[in-house]
C-alpha positions as CSV (number, residue, x, y, z in Angstrom):
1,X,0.0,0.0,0.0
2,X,1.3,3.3,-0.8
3,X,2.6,5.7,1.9
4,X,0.2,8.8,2.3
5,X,2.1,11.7,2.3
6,X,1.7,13.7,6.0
7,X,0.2,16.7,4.9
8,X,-2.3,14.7,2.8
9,X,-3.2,12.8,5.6
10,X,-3.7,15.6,8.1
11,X,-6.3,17.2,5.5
12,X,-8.1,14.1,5.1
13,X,-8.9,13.7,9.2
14,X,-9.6,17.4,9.3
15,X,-12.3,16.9,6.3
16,X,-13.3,13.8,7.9
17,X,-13.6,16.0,11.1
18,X,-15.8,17.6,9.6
19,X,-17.9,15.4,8.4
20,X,-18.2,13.7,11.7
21,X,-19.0,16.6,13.8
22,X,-21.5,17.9,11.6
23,X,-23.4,13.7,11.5
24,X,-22.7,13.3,15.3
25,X,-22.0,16.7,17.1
26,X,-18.4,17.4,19.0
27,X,-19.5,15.2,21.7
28,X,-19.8,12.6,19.2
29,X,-16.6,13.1,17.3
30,X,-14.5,11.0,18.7
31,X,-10.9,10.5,17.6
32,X,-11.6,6.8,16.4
33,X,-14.8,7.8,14.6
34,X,-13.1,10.6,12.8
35,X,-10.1,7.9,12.0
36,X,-12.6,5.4,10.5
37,X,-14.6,8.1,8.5
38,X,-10.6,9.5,7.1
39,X,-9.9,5.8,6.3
40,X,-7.1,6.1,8.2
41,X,-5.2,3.4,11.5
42,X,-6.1,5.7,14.8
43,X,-2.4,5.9,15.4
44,X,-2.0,8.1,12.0
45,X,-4.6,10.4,13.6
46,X,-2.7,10.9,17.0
47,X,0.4,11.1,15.1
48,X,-0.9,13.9,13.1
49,X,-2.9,15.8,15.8
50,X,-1.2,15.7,19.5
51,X,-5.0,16.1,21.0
52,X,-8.1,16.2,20.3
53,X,-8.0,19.9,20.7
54,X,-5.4,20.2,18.3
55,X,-7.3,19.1,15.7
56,X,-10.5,20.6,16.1
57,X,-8.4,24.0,15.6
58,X,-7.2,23.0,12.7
59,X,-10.9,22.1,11.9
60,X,-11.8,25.9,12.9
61,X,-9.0,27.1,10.5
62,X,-10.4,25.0,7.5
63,X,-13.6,26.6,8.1
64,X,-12.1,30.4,8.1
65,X,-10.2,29.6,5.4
66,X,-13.3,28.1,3.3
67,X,-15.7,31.0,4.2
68,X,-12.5,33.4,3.0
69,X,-12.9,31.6,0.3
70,X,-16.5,31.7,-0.2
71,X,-15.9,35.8,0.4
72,X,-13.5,36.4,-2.4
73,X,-15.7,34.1,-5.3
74,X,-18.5,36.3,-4.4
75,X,-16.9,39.7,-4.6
76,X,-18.6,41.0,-7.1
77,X,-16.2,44.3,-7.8
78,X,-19.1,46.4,-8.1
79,X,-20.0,49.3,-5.8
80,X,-20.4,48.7,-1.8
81,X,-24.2,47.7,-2.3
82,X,-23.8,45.3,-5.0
83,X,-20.4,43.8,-3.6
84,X,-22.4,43.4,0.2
85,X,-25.3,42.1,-1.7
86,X,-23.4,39.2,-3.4
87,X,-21.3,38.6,-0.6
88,X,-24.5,37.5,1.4
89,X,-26.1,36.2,-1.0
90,X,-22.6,33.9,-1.9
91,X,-22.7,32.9,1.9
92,X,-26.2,31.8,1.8
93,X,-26.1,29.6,-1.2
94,X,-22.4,28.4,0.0
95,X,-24.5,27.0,3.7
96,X,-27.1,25.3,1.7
97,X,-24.7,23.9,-0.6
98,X,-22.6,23.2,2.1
99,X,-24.5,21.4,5.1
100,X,-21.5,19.5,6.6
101,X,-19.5,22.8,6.7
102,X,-22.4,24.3,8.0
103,X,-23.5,21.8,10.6
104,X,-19.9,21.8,11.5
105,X,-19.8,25.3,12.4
106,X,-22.8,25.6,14.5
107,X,-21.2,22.6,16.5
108,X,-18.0,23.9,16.5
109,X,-19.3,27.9,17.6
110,X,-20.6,26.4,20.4
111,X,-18.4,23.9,21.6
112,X,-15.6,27.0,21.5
113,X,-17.9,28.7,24.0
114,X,-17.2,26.4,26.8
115,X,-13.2,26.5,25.9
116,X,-10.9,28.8,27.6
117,X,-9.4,30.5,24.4
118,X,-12.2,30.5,22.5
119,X,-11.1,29.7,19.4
120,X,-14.3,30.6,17.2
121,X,-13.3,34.5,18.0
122,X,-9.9,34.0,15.9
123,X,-12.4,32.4,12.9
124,X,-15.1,35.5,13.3
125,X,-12.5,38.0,13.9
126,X,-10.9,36.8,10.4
127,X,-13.9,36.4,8.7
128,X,-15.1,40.3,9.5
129,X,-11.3,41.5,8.6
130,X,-12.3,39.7,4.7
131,X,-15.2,41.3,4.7
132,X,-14.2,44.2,5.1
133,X,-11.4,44.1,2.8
134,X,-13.4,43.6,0.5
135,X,-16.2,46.2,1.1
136,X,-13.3,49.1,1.7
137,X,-12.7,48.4,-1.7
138,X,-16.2,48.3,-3.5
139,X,-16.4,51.6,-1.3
140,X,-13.6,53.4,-3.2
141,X,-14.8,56.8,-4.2
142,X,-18.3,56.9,-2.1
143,X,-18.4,58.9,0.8
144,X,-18.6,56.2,3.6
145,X,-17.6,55.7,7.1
146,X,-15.0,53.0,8.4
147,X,-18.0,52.3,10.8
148,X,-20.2,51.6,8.3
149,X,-18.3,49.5,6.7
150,X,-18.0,47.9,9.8
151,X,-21.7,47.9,10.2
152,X,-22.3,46.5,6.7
153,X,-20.1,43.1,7.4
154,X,-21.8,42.4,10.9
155,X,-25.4,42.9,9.1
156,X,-24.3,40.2,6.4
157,X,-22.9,37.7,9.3
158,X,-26.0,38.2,11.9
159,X,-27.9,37.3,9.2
160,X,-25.7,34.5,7.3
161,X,-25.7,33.0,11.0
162,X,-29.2,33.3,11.6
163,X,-30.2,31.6,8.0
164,X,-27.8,28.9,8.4
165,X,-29.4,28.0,11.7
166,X,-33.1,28.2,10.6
167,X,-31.7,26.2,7.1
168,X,-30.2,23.5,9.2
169,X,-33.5,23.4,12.0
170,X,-36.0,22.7,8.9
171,X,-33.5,21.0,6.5
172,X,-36.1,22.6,3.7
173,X,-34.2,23.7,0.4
174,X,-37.3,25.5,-1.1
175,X,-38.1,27.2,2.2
176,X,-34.5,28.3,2.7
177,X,-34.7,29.6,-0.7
178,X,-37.6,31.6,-0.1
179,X,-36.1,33.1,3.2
180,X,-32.7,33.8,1.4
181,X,-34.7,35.9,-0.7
182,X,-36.5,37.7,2.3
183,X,-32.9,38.0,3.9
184,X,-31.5,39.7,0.9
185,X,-34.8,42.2,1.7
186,X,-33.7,43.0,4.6
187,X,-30.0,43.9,4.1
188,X,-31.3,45.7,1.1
189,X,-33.8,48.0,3.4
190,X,-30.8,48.6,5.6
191,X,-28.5,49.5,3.1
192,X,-31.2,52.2,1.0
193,X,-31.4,53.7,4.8
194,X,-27.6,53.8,6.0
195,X,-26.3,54.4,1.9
196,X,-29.0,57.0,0.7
């Protein structure tokens, strides 16, 4: 059998990480569930990941660096409306697409409560930097405030975070879509009023 390269192997537990945390919740993901789901002996696992702990962060920076990814496809290089608009919209349609990353998340978000660095705050706090990378530059040439720029990337992950958790409660694609489409309403009421 051929000899999986290490860094190979460490992205296939934290995918399968994933996986298993979003199916059975961080409780559930234990280290020889997550080896089974990776295909991989339980030894590779604690080889590659010292603890537990250890690898759940790197689960946390697979996420950030998905949903940075998610960000950039979906800047639309338009003006600050149009590049917020896609940006949530992108998000939206990335979480139903997306369910294990999504499920994973939630689980993950609260799990980081309980722990004492919080890790989720590293994953937000880069998320929101992104953001608002790219909304300083869709801003060029209006007359807007750092703070509302600031404003603008909070709106679009309060309500990212609130349709991901209704879309994952109901599990109903044609519902979700609907609401995405009542969510998009709403960040387009508050940008006509903070914009005009």
């Amino acid at each position: 059998m051929a000899r999986v390269p290490a860094a190979e192997r460490r992205n296939d537990l934290v995918n399968a990480a994933i996986q298993v945390i979003a199916s059975h919740g961080v409780d559930g993901a234990t280290t020889r569930r997550i080896a089974e789901q990776a295909n991989a002996p339980l030894a590779t696992l604690h080889y590659c990941f010292h603890s537990k702990e250890q690898l759940f962060a790197a689960v946390f920076e697979k996420l950030a660096e998905r949903y940075h990814e998610v960000l950039v496809a979906h800047d639309a290089h338009g003006d600050l409306r149009t590049t917020a608009r896609a940006i949530l919209r992108g998000a939206m349609d990335w979480y139903l697409d997306s369910s294990d990353f999504a499920s994973a998340t939630i689980e993950l978000i609260s799990w980081a409560q309980r722990q004492q660095d919080h890790p989720a705050v590293a994953v937000y706090n880069e998320a929101f930097k992104s953001m608002r990378t790219i909304l300083e530059t869709a801003a060029v040439g209006q007359d807007v405030e750092p703070e509302t720029i600031d404003q603008i990337g909070y709106i679009i992950g309060a309500l990212s975070d609130g349709f991901v958790v209704n879309w994952l409660t109901y599990a109903d694609r044609d519902q979700a879509a609907r609401q995405a489409d009542v969510v998009m309403d709403v960040l387009d009421t508050w940008l006509a009023a903070k914009l005009a």
